[in-house]
C-alpha positions as CSV (number, residue, x, y, z in Angstrom):
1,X,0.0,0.0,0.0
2,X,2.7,2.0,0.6
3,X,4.5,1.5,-2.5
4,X,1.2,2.4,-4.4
5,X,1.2,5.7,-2.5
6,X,4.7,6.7,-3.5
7,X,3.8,5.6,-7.0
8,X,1.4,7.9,-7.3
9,X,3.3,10.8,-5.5
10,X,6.2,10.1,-8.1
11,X,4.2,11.1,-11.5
12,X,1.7,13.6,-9.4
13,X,4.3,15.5,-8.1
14,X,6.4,15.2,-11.7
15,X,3.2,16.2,-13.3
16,X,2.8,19.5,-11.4
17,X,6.7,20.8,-11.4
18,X,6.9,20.2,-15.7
19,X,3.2,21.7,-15.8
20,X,4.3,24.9,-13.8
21,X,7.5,25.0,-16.0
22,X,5.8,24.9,-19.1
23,X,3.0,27.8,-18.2
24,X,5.5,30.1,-16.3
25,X,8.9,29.7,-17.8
26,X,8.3,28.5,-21.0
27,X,10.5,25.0,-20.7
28,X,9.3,23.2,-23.7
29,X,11.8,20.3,-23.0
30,X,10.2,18.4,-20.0
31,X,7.6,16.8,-21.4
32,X,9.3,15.0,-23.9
33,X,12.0,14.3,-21.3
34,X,9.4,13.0,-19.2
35,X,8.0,10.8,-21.9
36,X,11.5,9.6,-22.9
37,X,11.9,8.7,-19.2
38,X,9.3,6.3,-19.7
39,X,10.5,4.6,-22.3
40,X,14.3,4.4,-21.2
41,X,13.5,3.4,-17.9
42,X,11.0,0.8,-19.4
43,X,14.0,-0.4,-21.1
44,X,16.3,-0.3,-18.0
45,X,13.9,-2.6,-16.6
46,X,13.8,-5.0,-18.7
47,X,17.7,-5.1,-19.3
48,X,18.0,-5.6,-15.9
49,X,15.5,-8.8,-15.5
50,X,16.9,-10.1,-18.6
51,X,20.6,-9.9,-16.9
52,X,19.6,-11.2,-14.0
53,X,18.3,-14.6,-15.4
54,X,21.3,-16.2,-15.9
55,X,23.2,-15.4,-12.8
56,X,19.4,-16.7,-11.0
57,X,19.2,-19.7,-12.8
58,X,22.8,-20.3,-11.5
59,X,22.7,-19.4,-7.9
60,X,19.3,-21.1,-7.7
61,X,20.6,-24.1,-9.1
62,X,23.6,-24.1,-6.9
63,X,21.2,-23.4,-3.6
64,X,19.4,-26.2,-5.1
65,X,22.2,-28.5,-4.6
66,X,22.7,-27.3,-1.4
67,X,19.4,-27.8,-0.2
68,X,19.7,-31.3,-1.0
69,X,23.2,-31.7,0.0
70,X,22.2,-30.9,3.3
71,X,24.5,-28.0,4.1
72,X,21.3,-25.5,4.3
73,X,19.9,-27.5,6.9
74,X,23.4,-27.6,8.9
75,X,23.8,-23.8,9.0
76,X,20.0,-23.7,9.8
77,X,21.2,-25.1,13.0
78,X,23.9,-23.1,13.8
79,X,22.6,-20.2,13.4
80,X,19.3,-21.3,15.0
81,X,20.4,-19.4,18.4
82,X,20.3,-16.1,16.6
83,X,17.6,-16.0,14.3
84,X,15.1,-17.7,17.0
85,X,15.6,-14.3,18.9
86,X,15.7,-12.2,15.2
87,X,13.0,-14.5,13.4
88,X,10.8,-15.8,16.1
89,X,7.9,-16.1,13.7
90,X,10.3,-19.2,11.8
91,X,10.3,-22.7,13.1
92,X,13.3,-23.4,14.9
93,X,16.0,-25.3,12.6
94,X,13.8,-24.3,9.4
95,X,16.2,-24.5,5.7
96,X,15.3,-20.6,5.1
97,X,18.0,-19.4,7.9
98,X,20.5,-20.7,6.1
99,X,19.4,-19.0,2.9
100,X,18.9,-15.8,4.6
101,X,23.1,-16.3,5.9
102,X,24.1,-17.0,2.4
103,X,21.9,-14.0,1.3
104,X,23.6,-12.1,4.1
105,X,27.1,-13.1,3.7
106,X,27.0,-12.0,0.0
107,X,25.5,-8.7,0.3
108,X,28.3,-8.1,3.5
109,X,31.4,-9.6,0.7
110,X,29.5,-6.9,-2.1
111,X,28.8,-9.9,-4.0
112,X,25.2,-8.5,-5.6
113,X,25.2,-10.4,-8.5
114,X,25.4,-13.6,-5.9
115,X,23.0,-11.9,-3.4
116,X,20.0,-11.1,-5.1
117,X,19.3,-14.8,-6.2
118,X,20.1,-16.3,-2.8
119,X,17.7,-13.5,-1.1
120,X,15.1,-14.3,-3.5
121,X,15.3,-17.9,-2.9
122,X,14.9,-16.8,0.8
123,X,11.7,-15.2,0.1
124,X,10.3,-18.1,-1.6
125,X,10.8,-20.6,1.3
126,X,9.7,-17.4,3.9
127,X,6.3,-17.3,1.7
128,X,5.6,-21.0,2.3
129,X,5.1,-20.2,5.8
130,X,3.3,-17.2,5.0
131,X,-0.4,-17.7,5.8
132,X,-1.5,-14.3,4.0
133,X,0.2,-14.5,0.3
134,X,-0.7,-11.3,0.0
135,X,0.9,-9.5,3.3
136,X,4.2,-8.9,4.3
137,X,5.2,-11.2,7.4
138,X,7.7,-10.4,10.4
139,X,10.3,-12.7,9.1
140,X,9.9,-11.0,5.6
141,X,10.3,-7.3,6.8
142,X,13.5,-8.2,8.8
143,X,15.3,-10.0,6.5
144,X,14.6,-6.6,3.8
145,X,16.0,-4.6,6.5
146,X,18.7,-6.4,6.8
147,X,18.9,-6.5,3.0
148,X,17.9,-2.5,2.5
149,X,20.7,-1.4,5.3
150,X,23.3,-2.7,3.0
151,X,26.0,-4.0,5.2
152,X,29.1,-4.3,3.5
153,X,32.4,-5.1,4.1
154,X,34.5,-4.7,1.2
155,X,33.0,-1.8,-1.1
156,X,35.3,-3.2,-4.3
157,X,33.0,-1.0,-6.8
158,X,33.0,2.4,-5.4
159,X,37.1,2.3,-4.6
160,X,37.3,1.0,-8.5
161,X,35.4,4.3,-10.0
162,X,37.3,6.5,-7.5
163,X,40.3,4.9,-8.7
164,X,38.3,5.5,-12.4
165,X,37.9,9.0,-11.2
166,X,41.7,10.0,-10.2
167,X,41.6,9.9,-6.7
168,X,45.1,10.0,-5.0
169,X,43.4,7.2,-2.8
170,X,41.2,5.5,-3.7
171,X,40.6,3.4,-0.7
172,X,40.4,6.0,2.0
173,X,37.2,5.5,2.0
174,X,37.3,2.1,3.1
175,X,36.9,2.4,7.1
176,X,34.4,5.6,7.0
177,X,31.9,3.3,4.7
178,X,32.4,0.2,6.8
179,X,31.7,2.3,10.1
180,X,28.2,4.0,8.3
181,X,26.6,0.8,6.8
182,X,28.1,-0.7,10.6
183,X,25.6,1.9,12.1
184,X,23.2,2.1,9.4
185,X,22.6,-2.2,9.5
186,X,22.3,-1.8,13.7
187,X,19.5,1.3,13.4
188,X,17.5,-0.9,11.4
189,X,17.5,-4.2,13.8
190,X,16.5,-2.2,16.6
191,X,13.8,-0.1,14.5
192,X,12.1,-3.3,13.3
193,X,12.6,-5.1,16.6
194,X,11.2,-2.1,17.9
195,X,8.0,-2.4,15.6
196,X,7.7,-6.1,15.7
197,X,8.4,-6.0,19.7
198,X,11.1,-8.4,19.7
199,X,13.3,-8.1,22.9
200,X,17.1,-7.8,22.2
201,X,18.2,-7.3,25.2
202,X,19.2,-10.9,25.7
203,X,22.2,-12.9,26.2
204,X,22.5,-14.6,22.7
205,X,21.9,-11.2,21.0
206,X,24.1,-9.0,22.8
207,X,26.8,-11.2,22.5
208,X,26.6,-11.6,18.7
209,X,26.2,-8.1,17.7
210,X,28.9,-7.5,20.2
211,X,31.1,-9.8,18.4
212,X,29.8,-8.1,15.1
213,X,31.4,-5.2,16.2
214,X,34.8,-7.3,17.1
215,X,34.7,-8.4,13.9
216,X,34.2,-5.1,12.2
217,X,36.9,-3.6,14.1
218,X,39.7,-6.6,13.9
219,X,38.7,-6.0,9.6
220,X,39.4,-2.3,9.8
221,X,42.3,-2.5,11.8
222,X,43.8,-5.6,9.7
223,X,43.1,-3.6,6.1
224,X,44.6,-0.3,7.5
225,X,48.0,-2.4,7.7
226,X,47.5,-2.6,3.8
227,X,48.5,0.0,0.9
228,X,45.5,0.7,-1.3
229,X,47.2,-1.8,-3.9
230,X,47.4,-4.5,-1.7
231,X,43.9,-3.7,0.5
232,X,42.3,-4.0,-3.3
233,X,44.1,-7.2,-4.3
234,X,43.4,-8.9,-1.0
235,X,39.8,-7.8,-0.7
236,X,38.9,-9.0,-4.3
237,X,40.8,-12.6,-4.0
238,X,39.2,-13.0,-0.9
239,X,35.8,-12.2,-2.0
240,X,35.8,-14.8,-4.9
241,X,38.0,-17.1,-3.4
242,X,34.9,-17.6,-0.6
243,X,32.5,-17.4,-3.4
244,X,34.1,-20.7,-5.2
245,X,34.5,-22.1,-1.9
246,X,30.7,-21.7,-1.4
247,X,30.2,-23.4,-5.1
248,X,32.8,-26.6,-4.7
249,X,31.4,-26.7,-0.9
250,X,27.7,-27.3,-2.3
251,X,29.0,-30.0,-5.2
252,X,30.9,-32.2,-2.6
253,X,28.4,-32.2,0.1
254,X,25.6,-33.1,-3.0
255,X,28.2,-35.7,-3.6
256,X,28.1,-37.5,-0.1
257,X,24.5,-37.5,0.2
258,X,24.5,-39.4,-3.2
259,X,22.4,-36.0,-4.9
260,X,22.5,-36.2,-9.2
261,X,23.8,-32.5,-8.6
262,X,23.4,-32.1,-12.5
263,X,19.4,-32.9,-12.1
264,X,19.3,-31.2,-9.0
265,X,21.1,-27.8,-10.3
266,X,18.8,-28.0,-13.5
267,X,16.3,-28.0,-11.1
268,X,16.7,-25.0,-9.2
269,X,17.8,-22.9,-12.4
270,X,14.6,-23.5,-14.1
271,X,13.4,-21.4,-11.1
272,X,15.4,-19.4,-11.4
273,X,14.6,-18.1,-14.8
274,X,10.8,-17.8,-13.8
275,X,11.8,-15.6,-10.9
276,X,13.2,-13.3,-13.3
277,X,10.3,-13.1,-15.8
278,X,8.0,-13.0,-12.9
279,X,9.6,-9.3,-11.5
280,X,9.6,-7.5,-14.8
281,X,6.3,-5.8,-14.5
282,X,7.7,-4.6,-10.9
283,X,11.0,-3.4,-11.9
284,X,9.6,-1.4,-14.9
285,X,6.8,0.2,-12.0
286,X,9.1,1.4,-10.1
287,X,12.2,2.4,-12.4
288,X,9.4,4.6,-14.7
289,X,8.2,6.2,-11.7
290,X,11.6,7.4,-10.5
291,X,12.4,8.3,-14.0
292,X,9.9,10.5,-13.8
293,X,10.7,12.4,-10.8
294,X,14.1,12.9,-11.9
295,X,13.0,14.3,-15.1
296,X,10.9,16.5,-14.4
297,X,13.3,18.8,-12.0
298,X,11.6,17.7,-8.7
299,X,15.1,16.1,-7.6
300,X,16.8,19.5,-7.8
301,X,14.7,21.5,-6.5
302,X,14.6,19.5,-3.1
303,X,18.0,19.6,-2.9
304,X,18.4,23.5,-3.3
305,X,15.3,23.5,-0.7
306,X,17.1,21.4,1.3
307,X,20.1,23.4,1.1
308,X,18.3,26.6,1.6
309,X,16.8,25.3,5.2
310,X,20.5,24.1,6.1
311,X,22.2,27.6,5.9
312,X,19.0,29.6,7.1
313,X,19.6,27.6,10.4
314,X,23.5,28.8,10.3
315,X,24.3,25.0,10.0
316,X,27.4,24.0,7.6
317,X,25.7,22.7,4.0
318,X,28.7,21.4,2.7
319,X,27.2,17.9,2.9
320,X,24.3,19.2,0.9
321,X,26.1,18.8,-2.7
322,X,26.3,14.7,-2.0
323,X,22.7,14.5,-0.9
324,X,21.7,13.3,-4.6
325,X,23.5,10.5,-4.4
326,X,21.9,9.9,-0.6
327,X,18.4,10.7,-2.0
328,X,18.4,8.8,-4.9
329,X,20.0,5.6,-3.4
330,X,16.9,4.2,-1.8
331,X,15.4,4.6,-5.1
332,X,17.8,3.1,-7.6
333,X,21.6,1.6,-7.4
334,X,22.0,2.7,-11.3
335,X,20.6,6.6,-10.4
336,X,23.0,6.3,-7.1
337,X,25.9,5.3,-8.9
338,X,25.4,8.3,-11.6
339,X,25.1,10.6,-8.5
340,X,28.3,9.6,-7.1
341,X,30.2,9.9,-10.4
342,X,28.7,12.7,-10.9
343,X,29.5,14.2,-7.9
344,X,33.5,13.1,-8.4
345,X,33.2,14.6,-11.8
346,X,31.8,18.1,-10.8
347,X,33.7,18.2,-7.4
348,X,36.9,16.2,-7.7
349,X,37.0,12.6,-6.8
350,X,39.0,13.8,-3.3
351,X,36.9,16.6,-2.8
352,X,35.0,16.8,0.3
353,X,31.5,16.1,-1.8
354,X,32.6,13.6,-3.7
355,X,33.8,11.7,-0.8
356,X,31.0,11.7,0.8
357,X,28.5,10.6,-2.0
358,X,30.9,7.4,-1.9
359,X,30.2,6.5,1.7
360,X,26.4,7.7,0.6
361,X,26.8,4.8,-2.2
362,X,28.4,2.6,0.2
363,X,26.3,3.2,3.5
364,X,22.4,1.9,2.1
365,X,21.3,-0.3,-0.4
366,X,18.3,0.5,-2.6
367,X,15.4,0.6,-0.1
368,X,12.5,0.5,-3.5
369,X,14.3,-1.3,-5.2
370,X,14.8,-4.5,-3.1
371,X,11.1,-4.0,-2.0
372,X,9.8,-4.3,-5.9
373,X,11.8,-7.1,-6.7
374,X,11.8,-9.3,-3.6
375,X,8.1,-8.7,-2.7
376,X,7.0,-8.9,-6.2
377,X,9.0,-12.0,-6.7
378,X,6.7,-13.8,-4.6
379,X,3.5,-11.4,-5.1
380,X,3.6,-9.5,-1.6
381,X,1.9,-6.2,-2.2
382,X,0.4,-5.4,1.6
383,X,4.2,-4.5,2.7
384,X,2.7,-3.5,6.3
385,X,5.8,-1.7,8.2
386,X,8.8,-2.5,5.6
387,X,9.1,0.9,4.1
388,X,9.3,2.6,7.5
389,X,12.2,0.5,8.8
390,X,14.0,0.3,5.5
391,X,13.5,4.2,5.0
392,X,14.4,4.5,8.8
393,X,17.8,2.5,8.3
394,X,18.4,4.5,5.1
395,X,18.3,7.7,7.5
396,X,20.3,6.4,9.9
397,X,23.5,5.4,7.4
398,X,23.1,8.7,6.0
399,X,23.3,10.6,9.3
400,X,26.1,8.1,10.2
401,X,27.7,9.3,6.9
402,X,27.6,12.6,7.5
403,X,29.4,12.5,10.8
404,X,32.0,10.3,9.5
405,X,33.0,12.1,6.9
406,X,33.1,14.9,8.6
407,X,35.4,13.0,11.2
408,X,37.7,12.0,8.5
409,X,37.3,15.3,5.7
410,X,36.2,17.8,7.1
């Protein structure tokens, strides 16, 4: 419902701004830049499902494999402690924790191409114990949140366009994104635990986001012992050194329990290929409505609003040249990523604003975005209190972002 609101606000408000630009400024240009954001962004749509079938038909076939290898079921057990306390709407030992880990890990290694299948196979098995097809569940809007709040720990793609871009470092931003989407990945577990009234003060949870944060800070402090060369080399061959691991892991394991792993990976990629025909008609909703919005002028003119109210309270509004790239994040990875290299162009890659639409890049995922395609993916369209928390984590990272930056720029 909320979704369909926002819809609506996206041409409305679009509508209004190039109506008022045509009758009192004479700007003959935004309609047909409207219209031709329809049809590009139609496009983008499409191009997107259609390159995401492959890679879904082969991470589904590979989860396939380990679903009936048994190793789903193993870290279902494992991590049964922590997602009783997270998830306490799934049955205890259930196969879709482990596919909400492997989801997780991906996203946390930036592996997106790796992630997006494994989540969606996540929602799949979360909408079998759904007993409302049509409503979002608990389970559901925690594991987006957790999705939406983007944790990651090794940003490879934004240090490669600053390195793209000239910077003199292109991994100083390493440890200020880390700390944001850190912050920005913790607002949103307590936000939704807050909303679904799940208690975390406990013993299992406060000792495993405590060890989250020894984690985080044994990674930071082991990569700032690295050069930038070295930090990229050793962040990349770890990333798809654990991503093959993951792969061979899956085979052997089909192997002992005596799986065909040939039949059992055809398997899951034929749904995997039906997944990706099924979101179409979500992703080219949502991409023409933001389109739209940017086309018509409505994106600048709440940024210069924005920047107006930041210096009218005497406040510094040096941050406020990066907001596009924080605004239009939640809204699309593509329009994000043209913000940010936008904002290295215009600025300088090791200018104050164009560092800080990396950590904006880097800090959130694509609220919208992941809400269309995982919801639509298994027909979800009541999304009850997902927006909120995703938008609400979004906040957070970029407040966190903000501070940081400051901490290290400014």
């Amino acid at each position: 419902m909320v979704l369909n609101y926002i819809w609506i606000a996206f041409f409305i408000i679009a509508f209004v701004i190039a109506l008022v630009k045509l009758v009192f400024l004479g700007d003959f240009d935004v309609f047909p830049a409207m219209m031709d954001s329809t049809f590009s962004s139609s496009k983008t749509a499409f191009e997107i499902s259609l390159g995401l079938t492959g890679v879904l038909s082969l991470w589904l076939g590979i989860m396939k494999i380990g679903e009936k290898g048994g190793i789903v079921n193993v870290l279902a057990k494992v991590l049964s402690p922590v997602f009783v306390k997270l998830f306490p709407d799934i049955p205890k030992g259930h196969p879709v924790t482990g596919s909400i880990f492997m989801n997780i890990a991906a996203n946390m290694l930036g592996l997106d191409n790796a992630a997006t299948p494994l989540g969606l196979k996540a929602m799949e098995q979360l909408q079998e114990l759904n007993p409302k097809k049509d409503t979002a569940t608990n389970p559901m809007i925690m594991f987006l949140v957790l999705n939406t709040s983007g944790l990651t720990l090794i940003p490879i793609s934004i240090m490669v366009y600053r390195a793209q871009m000239g910077a003199a470092q292109p991994t100083d931003i390493f440890i200020p994104i880390l700390l944001a989407t850190f912050f920005s990945t913790l607002a949103g577990i307590i936000i939704t635990s807050l909303y679904q009234k799940i208690n975390l003060l406990n013993r299992t949870m406060l000792l495993t986001l405590g060890g989250a944060a020894l984690v985080v800070a044994t990674i930071i402090w082991g990569f700032g012992q690295m050069d930038s060369l070295l930090m990229n080399k050793v962040s990349t061959t770890s990333a798809n050194i654990l991503l093959m691991t993951i792969i061979i892991a899956f085979i052997v394991a089909g192997m002992r329990h005596k799986v065909n792993v040939y039949d059992a990976f055809i398997e899951g990629a034929k749904e995997g290929f039906t997944t990706a025909v099924r979101i179409i008609p979500y992703l080219v909703a949502i991409l023409v409505g933001i389109g739209v919005f940017r086309a018509s002028g409505a994106m600048d003119m709440l940024i210069d609003g924005i920047r107006w109210g930041v210096e009218a309270c005497g406040a510094n509004s040096d941050f406020v040249g990066a907001l596009p790239t924080a605004l239009m994040k939640p809204l699309s990875g593509s329009g994000a990523r043209g913000m940010m290299v936008d904002a290295m162009t215009t600025y300088g890659a090791d200018s104050f604003i164009g560092r800080l639409s990396c950590i904006f890049q880097g800090s959130t995922d694509t609220t919208f975005y992941i809400l269309a395609v995982y919801f639509g993916s298994v027909g979800v369209v009541k999304t009850r209190h997902a927006v909120a928390c995703g938008l609400l984590a979004d906040l957070a990272g970029v407040i966190a972002a903000i501070a940081i930056a400051y901490l290290f720029f400014g």
